[in-house]
C-alpha positions in Angstrom: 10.8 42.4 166.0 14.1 42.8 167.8 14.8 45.6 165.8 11.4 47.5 167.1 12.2 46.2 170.6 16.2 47.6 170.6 15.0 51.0 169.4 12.2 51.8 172.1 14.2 50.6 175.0 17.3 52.5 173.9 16.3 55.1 171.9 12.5 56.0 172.5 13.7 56.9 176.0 16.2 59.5 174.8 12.8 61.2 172.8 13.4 60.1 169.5 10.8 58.3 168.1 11.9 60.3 164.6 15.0 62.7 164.1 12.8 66.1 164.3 14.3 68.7 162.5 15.0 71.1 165.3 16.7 68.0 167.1 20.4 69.7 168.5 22.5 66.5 168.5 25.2 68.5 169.9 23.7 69.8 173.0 22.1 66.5 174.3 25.4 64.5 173.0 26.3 62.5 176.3 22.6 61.4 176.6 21.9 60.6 173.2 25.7 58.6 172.8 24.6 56.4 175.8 21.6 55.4 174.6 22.7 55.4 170.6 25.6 52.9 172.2 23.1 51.1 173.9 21.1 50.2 170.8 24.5 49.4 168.9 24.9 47.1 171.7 21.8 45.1 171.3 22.9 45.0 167.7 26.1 43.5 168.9 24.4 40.7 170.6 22.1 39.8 167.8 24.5 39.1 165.6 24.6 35.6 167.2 21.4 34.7 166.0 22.8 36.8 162.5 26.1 34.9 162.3 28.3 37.6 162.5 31.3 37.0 164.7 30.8 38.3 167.9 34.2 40.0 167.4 33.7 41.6 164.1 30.6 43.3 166.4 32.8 44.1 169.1 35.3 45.6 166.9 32.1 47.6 165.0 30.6 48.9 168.5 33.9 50.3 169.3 34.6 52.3 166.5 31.3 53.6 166.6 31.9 54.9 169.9 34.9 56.5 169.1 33.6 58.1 165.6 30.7 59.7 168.0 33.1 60.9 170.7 35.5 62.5 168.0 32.6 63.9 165.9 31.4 65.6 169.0 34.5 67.2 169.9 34.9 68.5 166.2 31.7 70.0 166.5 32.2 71.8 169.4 35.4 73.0 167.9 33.5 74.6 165.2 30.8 75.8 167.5 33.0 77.7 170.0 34.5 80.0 167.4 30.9 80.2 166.0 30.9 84.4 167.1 33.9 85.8 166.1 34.1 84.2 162.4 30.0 84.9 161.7 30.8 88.7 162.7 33.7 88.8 160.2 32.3 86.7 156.7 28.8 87.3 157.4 28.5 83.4 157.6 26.2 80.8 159.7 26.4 77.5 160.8 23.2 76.5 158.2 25.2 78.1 155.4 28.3 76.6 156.1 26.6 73.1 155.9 25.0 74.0 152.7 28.7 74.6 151.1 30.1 71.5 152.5 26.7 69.9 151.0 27.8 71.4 147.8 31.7 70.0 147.7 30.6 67.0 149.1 28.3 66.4 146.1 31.3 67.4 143.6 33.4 64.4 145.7 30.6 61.9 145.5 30.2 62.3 141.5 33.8 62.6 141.5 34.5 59.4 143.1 31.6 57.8 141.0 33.7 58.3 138.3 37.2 56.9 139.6 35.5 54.2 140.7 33.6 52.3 138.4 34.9 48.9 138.6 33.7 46.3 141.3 35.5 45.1 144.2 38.1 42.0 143.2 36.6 38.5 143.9 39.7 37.8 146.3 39.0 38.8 150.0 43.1 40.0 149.8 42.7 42.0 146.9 39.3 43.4 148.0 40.2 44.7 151.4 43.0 47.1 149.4 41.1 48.2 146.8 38.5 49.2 149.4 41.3 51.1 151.6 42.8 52.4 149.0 39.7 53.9 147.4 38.3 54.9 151.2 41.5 56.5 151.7 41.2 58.4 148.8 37.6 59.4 149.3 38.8 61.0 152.7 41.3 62.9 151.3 39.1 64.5 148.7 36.7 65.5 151.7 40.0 66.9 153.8 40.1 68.9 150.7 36.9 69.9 150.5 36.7 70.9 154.4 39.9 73.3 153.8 37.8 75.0 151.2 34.7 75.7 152.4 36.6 76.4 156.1 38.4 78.9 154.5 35.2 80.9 154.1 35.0 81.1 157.6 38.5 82.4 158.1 39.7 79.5 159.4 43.1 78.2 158.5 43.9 75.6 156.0 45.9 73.9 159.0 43.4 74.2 161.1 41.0 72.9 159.4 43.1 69.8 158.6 44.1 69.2 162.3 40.1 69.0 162.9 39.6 66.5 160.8 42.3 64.5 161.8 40.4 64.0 165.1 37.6 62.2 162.8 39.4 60.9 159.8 41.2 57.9 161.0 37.9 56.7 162.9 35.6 57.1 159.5 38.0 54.9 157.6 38.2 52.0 160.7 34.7 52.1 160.4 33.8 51.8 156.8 36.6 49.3 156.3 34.6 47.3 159.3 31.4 47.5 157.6 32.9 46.6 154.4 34.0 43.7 155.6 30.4 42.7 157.2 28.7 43.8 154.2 30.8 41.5 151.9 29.1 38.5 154.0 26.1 39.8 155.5 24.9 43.1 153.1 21.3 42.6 155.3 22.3 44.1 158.1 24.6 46.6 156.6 21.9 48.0 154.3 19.3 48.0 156.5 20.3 48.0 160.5 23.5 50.0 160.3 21.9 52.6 157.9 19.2 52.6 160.8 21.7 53.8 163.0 23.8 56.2 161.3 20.2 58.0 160.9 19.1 58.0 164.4 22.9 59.0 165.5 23.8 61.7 163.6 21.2 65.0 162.9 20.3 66.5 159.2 22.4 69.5 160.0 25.8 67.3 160.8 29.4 67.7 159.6 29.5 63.7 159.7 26.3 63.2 158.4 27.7 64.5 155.5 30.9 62.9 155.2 28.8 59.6 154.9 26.9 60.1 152.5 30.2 59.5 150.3 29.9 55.9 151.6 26.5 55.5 150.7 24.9 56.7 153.9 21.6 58.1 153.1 21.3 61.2 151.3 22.3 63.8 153.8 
């Protein structure tokens, strides 16, 4: 298929044929962007054949790009005071995903709760219900970052200014698929889920944050 095709000439060079659990995203980032982006790419020109405006692709494969680029510079944030804060709360990076695992499961039943009507018929009405209840989704995982950053000694503002590199990028990009997804849920469900899993490792700050949106199960 052109799905099989896309992934071996983009992604199977890069070594991933599956996610292996020892994978280190973050080390391997510029290689692994280029030829992520490259398979988003291919995506962008199927959606021809798909129907899916070429521009509503365009617009997609950009903020892709930039949701990797800022993810990677939060992670390397997190990564370069990695020494001092593990010497002082006895922490490590596995533990503090396990945490955020934890508060971000509190946010997803939370949210299942708030949000139990569906989306409005109207296209109007739809795309503000969506923002409104993606805006409040990333506020609750803001929240949820502060707290479990705090653990690590790290500053409530600080951990707020780091996820305001990723924050506004998340919501573009979930309001984007949202909008596909209300015409063309196929390739929403199936090829961008695809992607998200072949971007972003098991051990991933973002990876996490999805999972609010329905992006696998972290």
């Amino acid at each position: 298929s052109w799905l099989t095709a896309a992934y071996k000439s983009y992604l199977a060079p890069a070594g991933i044929d599956a996610p292996p659990p020892d994978f280190d995203f973050w080390k391997s980032a510029q290689k692994l962007g280029e030829n992520a982006m490259g398979f988003v790419k291919t995506l962008k020109g199927q959606s021809i054949k798909d129907a899916v405006p070429q521009e509503r692709m365009e617009e997609l494969w950009r903020g892709m790009k930039g949701l990797i680029d800022s993810a990677a510079v939060l992670q390397t944030d997190i990564q370069a005071q990695d020494g001092s804060v593990v010497r002082r709360s006895d922490l490590d990076i596995t533990e503090l995903y396990e945490q955020l695992k934890e508060e971000i499961d509190k946010v997803v039943a939370q949210l299942m709760e708030e949000f139990q009507e569906p989306l409005p018929e109207d296209q109007t009405e739809r795309f503000k219900v969506r923002e409104a209840g993606v805006t409040r989704a990333l506020d609750m995982i803001e929240d949820a970052l502060v707290l479990v950053y705090e653990n690590w000694g790290i500053t409530e503002f600080e951990a707020r200014q780091k996820f305001s590199h990723v924050k506004p990028h998340i919501q573009h990009v979930i309001l984007v698929i949202g909008n596909i997804a209300d015409h063309h849920p196929l390739i929403v469900g199936v090829v961008l889920s695809t992607v998200i899993r072949l971007i972003f490792p098991e051990l991933s700050i973002i990876r996490l944050i999805l999972r609010v949106f329905g992006f696998g199960k972290g």
